[in-house]
C-alpha angles and dihedrals in degrees: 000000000000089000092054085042083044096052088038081062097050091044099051088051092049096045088040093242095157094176101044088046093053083050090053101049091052094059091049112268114172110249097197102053101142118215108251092219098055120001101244123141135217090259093051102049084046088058090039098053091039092251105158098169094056098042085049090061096039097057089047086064112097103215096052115119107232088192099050108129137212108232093206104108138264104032126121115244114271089355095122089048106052080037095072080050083048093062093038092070087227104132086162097055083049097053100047092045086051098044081047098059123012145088109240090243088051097052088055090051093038094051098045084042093055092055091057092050090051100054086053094063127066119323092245101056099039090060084056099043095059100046097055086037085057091053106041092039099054100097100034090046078059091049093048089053089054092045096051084048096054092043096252117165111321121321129255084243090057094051101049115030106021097218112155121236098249098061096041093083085062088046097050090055099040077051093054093043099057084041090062099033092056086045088051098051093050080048093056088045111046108023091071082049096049099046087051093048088051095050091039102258091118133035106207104200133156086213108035118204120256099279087224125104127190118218123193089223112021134022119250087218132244110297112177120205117240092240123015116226123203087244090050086046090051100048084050086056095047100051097050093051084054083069101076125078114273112251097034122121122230081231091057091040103119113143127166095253129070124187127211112194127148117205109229100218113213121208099262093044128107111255122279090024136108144127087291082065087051094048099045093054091039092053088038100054085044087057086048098054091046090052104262131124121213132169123224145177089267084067101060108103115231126268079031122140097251076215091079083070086055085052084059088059085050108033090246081307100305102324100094126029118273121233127275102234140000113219116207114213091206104218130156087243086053084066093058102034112104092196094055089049085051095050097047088049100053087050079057103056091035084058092238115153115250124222117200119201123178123222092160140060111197097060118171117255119241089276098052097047129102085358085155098065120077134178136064089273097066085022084071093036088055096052084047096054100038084049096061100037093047085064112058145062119275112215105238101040105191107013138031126259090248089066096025112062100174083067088094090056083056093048086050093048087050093045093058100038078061088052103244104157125219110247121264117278111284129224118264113257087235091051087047092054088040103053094020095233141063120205123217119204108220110229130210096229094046101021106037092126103055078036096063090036087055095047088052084059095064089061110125128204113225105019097192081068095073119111092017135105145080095274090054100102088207142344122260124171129001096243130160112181128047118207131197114246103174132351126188132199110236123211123198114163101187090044085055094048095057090043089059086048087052103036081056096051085052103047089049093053093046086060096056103045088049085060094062092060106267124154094243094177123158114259109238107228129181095251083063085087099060113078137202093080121090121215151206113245080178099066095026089253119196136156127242140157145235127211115219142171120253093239086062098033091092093046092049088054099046103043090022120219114328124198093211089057108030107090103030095102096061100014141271102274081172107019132266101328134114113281122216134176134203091215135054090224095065092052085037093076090064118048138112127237114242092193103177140009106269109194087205099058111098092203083060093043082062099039115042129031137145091304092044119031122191101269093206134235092035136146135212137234130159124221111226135201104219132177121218114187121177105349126211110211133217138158092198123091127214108274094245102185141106101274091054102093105155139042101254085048086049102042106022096092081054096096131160121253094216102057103347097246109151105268095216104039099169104017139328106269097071131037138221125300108243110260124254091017118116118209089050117259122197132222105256104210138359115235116207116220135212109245128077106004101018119061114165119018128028112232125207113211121198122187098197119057090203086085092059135065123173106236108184135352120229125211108200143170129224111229132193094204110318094331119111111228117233115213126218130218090249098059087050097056085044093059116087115195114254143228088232 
């Protein structure tokens, strides 16, 4: 009997059956039945299967033997069973069984036993095992050494590794040699590089910096980095994004030069990288400091359709104009990139000159090129392809840019016998911080395209409406067309700034309001039907556009539109806010004439130079981003007379369309708050309707200049036919500047 309750005991600890163990060992159960086949106890299959609670249970028992060892080899002796102490994080349960029942030599084997043994079982519990063997053996490891020293018993050497005494000597110093030789050669290695790092020969850094500098008037050259990181990927993106203009859309990104390049990916760099990442933003940043813009794969914004770079090749398939001109950085990856065969291709069926440059020596040759793409149809696109670039003349030749530096002279030679102009003057950095804006003159050859979106904008319906109307002081002409003269693209970064804080509030607003259950559809204005700018449906975007005078037009770029000033020169029909208009007829009535070029005009110093010349007789409006939110309508205007002495007399008439609540209940430079929403949430902009007070044109009326941001300004003529009309100093000193 005590043999069968002996074995069911052996067997629970080895299964992990806690419960029926501790049942087992109350009724008597021997804790130390050995296994006949091969001398195991319970304690040490427990330890063996990584069973702690049953090794717990086993080891409370008085009458277990802790010394107990498992005759399989090679097991150290008591090591399975202090092993089963080792996963249970009990460095004090181990101690006192070591200090029970153990020599002091054999602590020392038994806990340093007990760590190897540890490091041969799951990952989990070794990790745990030696951390609590390393506490609890620490002072019997210290004892075995003495022991050893003094001659106690057998050594630890002896017992492991059964190497006899008279060739131990050889060992130890074949030991210690290894030991130095290993320390000499770290110190061979590392000592040169710390001293030049020290004295700043070498930078050790984990990230090293993008090997690519960028020189106002010559390039550094193309380093690239022996492995390419994601972080190092991304800051190549980033920088050359930076290169185009602030305030164009991808969408609206068309410049005269395109760049094919494939990466070239090497096995220890991040996907989609490669020295052909190096090499495009290299060349790229070379075009920009010379003052051209190009568009390359880098650009294209992620989650992006790769087919928008093949709308750069087309010019978005005739609607804008194609590039001047496709560069080719020639690599050994361009012969085997589908994307880039398809894109020289295409340049080749758009007609668009094709520029090779060689970055690289070792090129395949015509029948080890494109292998991995089979079938007639690139079958035809290769021969194309081979065909073209077999027959031109590759810069450098012979060469490649990376050894001949002189390569990027040849590709700007090349670059201005095809015509690509330089970009207009910029303005110095100190004049930008200064003034807070730089100004960009569109041209015809870079810029056809906004130039012809900006053109649609001065459309007027009906025509026979120009020059009319009761804010016009007084009428000059006739005229029925407007046409646009010169436009320039205006950059303001902390205006910018303040319009994305206020686009976001709006947006956010818009949400929750939405969410209560408010129709937040887009109004639909006249200026929807010109393209080339991209919107916010979020914040119910549109473009519009606001007429000035030219003595005003410097101070309205510098400071931007401001709702406690727009307005003062013709009145406030809805109070001190930022008035805007969908027809250039409407801001039209309110310009000012700019006759002649005056070199001491400071607007003129910013506007016009060699690229751009003052085109005469023209007149300014700005075309403005503004956000409209959620809109309140009204066709009244504020009762502006004499009788009108308070505000409700002044603003009462000013109802909403929509449910005829007053639009300025407090004052009139901030409208009502939408009906049925807590937390308050304001109207974000008044729309004027046609109908009672306003006749001709609709306003739109905005009271925080954070939802609007000036774009571009326009320079335009007024024409009777196809006759420019001259202006006279009378009728200038006869314009005021407007609120629209």
């Amino acid at each position: 009997m005590s043999d069968s309750m002996g074995e069911a005991v052996y067997k629970a600890a080895r299964d992990g059956k806690e419960a029926e163990l501790r049942r087992l060992i109350g009724l008597g159960g021997s804790v130390n039945w050995r296994n006949p086949e091969h001398g195991s106890t319970a304690l040490i299959s427990a330890a063996n299967h990584g069973h702690e609670g049953c090794a717990r249970l086993l080891l409370e028992s008085e009458a277990i033997e802790v010394n107990a060892t498992d005759p399989s080899p090679p097991s150290p002796p008591h090591a399975p069973s202090l092993f089963a102490l080792f996963v249970s994080d009990d460095a004090g349960l181990v101690s006192e069984q070591l200090e029970d029942g153990l020599t002091v030599t054999e602590q020392g084997k038994v806990a340093v036993g007990a760590a190897v043994s540890a490091a041969t079982v799951a990952a989990t519990a070794a990790v745990r095992a030696a951390t609590v063997a390393a506490t609890a053996a620490t002072p019997y490891v210290s004892a075995a050494a003495e022991s050893i020293k003094l001659g106690d018993n057998k050594s630890l050497l002896d017992a492991y590794t059964g190497i006899p005494a008279e060739y131990r000597p050889a060992v130890a110093v074949a030991v210690l040699f290894f030991f130095f030789f290993c320390l000499l050669l770290m110190l061979l290695i590392w000592l040169p590089a710390c001293v030049m790092w020290l004295y700043g020969y070498v930078r050790i850094d984990p990230d090293p910096p993008i090997p690519i500098r960028r020189s106002k008037n010559r390039f550094a050259g193309f380093a690239v980095p022996r492995v390419i990181t994601i972080d190092m990927l991304e800051e190549y993106k980033r920088r050359v994004k930076s290169l185009v203009p602030k305030g164009i859309k991808y969408e609206d990104y068309f410049p005269p030069i395109v760049l094919s390049y494939a990466s070239g990916r090497r096995p220890d760099d991040c996907e989609g990288s490669g020295p052909g990442v190096v090499y495009v933003m290299g060349l790229a940043e070379f075009l920009h400091d010379r003052g051209l813009r190009c568009f390359s794969g880098l650009q294209v914004p992620p989650g992006v359709d790769w087919q928008t770079f093949m709308l750069r090749l087309t010019g978005e398939n005739g609607k804008r104009e194609k590039p001047k001109v496709l560069i080719v950085l020639l690599t050994a990856a361009l012969y085997q990139s589908e994307p880039c065969l398809k894109e020289i291709d295409t340049a080749i069926r758009q007609e668009i000159p094709i520029l090779p440059v060689r970055f690289e020596d070792d090129l395949p040759g015509n029948t080890e090129q494109w292998t991995n793409l089979k079938g007639a149809e690139w079958e035809m696109r290769k021969f194309r392809v081979q065909e073209k670039l077999n027959s031109l003349n590759n810069i450098p030749n012979p060469g490649t840019v990376l050894d001949r530096p002189s390569a990027l002279d040849d590709i700007m030679a090349e670059l201005d016998a095809r015509g690509l102009p330089a970009l207009a003057e910029p303005v110095p950095d100190g004049q930008v911080q200064e003034n807070g804006f730089a100004l960009r003159a569109l041209l015809p050859e870079t810029d056809a395209p906004m130039l012809q979106s900006l053109e649609a904008l001065l459309k007027t319906e009906p025509s026979e409406e120009l020059g009319t109307g009761r804010d016009v002081s007084k009428k000059y002409g006739p005229y029925d067309s407007l046409k646009l003269a010169c436009a320039w693209k205006v950059d303001h970064p902390s205006n910018l700034d303040k319009y994305t804080t206020g686009v976001r509030r709006v947006q956010e607003e818009l949400k929750r309001l939405q969410n209560r259950g408010k129709n937040v559809s887009n109004v639909p204005v006249k200026t929807d039907r010109v393209r080339g700018f991209t919107l916010s449906e979020a914040c119910n975007e549109v473009i519009l556009l606001h007429g000035t005078n030219p003595d005003r037009l410097l101070d309205l770029l510098s400071t931007g539109l401001n709702e406690h000033f727009s307005g003062t020169g013709a009145g406030t029909a809805f109070g001190d806010g930022v008035y805007l208009a969908e027809d250039a007829g409407k801001t039209d009535q309110y310009v000012g004439p700019d006759s002649a070029y005056d070199p001491s005009s400071e607007l003129h110093k910013w506007l016009y130079s060699e690229t751009v010349r003052h085109p005469e007789d023209v007149f300014y409006v700005l075309v403005v981003r503004a956000a409209l939110g959620f809109p309140v309508r009204t066709q009244r205007t504020l009762d502006n007379s004499k009788k009108a002495k308070t505000h409700d007399l002044r603003a009462g008439r000013v109802k909403s369309m929509d449910d005829g609540a007053p639009i300025f209940p407090i004052n009139c430079r901030e409208l009502s708050a939408v009906p049925g929403v807590m937390p308050t949430i304001r109207h974000h902009s008044l729309i004027a309707e046609l109908g009672q007070d306003l006749v001709r044109y609709r306003e739109f009326v905005l009271f925080n200049d954070n939802y609007v941001h000036i774009d571009y300004v326009i320079a335009y003529h007024r024409y009777n036919g196809d006759q420019k009309l001259r202006m006279t100093d009378s009728m200038t000193d006869s314009m005021t500047d407007s609120p629209v």
